[in-house]
C-alpha positions as CSV (number, residue, x, y, z in Angstrom):
1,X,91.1,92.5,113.6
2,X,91.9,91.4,110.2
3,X,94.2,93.1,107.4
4,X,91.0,94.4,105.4
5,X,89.8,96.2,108.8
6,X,93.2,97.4,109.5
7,X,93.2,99.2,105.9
8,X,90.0,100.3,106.3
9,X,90.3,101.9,109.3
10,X,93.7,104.3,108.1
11,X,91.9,105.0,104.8
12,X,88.7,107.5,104.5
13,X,85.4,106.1,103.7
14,X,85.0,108.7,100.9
15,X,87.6,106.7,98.6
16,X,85.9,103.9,99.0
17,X,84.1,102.1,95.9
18,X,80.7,101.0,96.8
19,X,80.3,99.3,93.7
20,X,82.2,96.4,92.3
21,X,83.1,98.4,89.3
22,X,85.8,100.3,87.6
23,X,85.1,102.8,85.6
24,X,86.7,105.7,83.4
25,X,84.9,108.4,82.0
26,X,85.7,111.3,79.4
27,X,83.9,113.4,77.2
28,X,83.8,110.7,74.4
29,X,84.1,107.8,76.0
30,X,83.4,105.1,78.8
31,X,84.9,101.9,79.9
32,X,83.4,99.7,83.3
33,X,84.3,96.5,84.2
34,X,82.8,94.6,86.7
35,X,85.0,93.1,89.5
36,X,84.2,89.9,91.1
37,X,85.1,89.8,94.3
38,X,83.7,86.4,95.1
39,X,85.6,84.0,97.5
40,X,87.9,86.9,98.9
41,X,88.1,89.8,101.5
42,X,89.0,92.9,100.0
43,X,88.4,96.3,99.8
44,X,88.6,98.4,96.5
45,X,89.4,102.2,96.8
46,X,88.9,105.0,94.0
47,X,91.8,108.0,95.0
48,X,91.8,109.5,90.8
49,X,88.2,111.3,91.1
50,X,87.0,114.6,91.0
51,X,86.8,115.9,95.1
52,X,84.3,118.1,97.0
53,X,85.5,121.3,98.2
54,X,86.2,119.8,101.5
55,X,89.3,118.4,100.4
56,X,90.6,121.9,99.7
57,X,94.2,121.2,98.7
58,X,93.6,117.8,96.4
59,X,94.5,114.2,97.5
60,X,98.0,115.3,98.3
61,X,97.7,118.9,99.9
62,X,101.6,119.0,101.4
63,X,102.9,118.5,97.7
64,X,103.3,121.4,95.1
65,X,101.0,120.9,92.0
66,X,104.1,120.8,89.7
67,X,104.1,118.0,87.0
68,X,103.9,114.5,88.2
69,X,103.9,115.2,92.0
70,X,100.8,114.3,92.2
71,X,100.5,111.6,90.1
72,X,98.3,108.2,91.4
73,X,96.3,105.4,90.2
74,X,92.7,105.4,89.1
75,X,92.2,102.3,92.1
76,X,93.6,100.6,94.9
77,X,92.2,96.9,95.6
78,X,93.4,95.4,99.0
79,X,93.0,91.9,99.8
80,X,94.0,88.9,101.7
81,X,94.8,85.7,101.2
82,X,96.2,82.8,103.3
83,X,97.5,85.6,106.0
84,X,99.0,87.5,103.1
85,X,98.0,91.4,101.8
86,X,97.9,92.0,98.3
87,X,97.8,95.5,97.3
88,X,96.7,95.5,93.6
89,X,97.1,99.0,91.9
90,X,94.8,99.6,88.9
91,X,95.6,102.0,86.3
92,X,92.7,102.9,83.5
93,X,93.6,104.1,80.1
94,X,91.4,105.0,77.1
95,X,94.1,103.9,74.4
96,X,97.6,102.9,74.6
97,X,98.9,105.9,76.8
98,X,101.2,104.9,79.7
99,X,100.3,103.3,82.9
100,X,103.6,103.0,84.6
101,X,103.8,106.6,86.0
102,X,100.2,106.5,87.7
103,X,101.5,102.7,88.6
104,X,104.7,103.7,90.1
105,X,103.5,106.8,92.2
106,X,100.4,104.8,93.4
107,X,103.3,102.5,94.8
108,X,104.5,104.6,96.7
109,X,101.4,105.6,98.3
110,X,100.4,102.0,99.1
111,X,103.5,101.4,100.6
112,X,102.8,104.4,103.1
113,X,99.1,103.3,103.7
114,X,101.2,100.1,105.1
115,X,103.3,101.7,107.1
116,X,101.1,103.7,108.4
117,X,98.9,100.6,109.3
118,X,101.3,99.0,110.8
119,X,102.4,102.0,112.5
120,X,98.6,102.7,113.6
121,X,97.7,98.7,114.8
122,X,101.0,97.8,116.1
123,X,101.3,95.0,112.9
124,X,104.0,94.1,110.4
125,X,102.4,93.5,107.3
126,X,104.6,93.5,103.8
127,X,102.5,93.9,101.4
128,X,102.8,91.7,97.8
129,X,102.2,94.3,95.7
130,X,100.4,94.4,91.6
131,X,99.9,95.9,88.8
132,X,97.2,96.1,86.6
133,X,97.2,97.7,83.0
134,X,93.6,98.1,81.2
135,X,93.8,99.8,77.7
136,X,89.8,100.4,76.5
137,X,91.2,99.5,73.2
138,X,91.7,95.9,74.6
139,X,88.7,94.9,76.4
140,X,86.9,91.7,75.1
141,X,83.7,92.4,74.4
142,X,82.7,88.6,75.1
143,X,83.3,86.6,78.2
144,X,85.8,84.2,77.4
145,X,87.2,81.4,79.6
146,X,90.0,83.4,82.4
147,X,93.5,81.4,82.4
148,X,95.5,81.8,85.3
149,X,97.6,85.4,85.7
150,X,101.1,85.5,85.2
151,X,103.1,88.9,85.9
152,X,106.1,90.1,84.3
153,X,109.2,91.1,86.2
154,X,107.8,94.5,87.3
155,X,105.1,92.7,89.1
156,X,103.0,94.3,86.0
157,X,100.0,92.7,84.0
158,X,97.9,94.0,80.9
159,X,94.4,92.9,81.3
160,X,92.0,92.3,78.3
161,X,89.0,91.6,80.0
162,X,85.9,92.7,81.1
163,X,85.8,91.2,84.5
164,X,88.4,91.3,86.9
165,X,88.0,88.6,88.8
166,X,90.0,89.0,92.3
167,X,91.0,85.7,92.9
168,X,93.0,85.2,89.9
169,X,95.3,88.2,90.8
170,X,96.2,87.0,94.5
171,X,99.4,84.8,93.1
């Protein structure tokens, strides 16, 4: 098996996106960018959406529903490259509100879809993991030329455009 099966076999098929688009919604507002997913394997999970009654407790029934337990990211996008797993965590904002709390907790969460992957399939992977800031108040309306990606030193980037093309973020 490959990394993108071993994910998706831990990980429920109702989180998964089955279109290459992110999206955020509110009363007044929408933003959607398309993702290009050419030339890669990956796998892009939605875990910030409104649930069915099945799931009875939330995304994270064992926690209490005090402030900021529950916290995660609007998307999850695994992928491989050259042997290595990329877990890139995608935070949505309509203006400049802060990502790094979704960001952070959504962390945590990858890092214990990992373990239990590599718990589950007898593997070892250590993940390189992103992440991704998009402010609606910074999307290009025009497709402009994409440059190369370059993180800070949290491993964090601000994207202003309105693709996200995969390939650039695998670095």
């Amino acid at each position: 098996m490959d990394i993108i099966s071993d994910i998706d076999y831990v990980l429920h098929n109702d989180f998964k996106c089955r279109e290459n688009h992110l999206e955020e919604k509110g009363e007044d507002f929408q933003m959607s960018i398309r993702v290009n997913m050419d030339g890669c394997k990956a796998v892009l999970y939605k875990f910030d959406k409104q649930l069915d009654k099945s799931y009875k407790g939330g995304l994270f029934p064992f926690f209490a529903k005090n402030e900021n337990v529950c916290k995660v990211s609007d998307y999850m996008l695994f992928a491989e490259k050259k042997g290595t797993l990329y877990v890139i965590i995608i935070e949505m904002k309509r203006g400049k509100s802060q990502t790094f709390p979704q960001l952070k907790a959504a962390t945590d969460f990858a890092n214990y879809v990992i373990a239990t992957v590599n718990r589950v399939k007898g593997t070892a992977y250590k993940p390189e993991i992103r992440w991704i800031s998009i402010h609606g108040t910074k999307i290009k309306k025009k497709k402009t030329k994409e440059k190369g990606i370059t993180y800070d030193q949290d491993r964090h980037y601000v994207m202003r455009s309105n693709v996200f093309n995969v390939k650039l973020y695998l670095v």
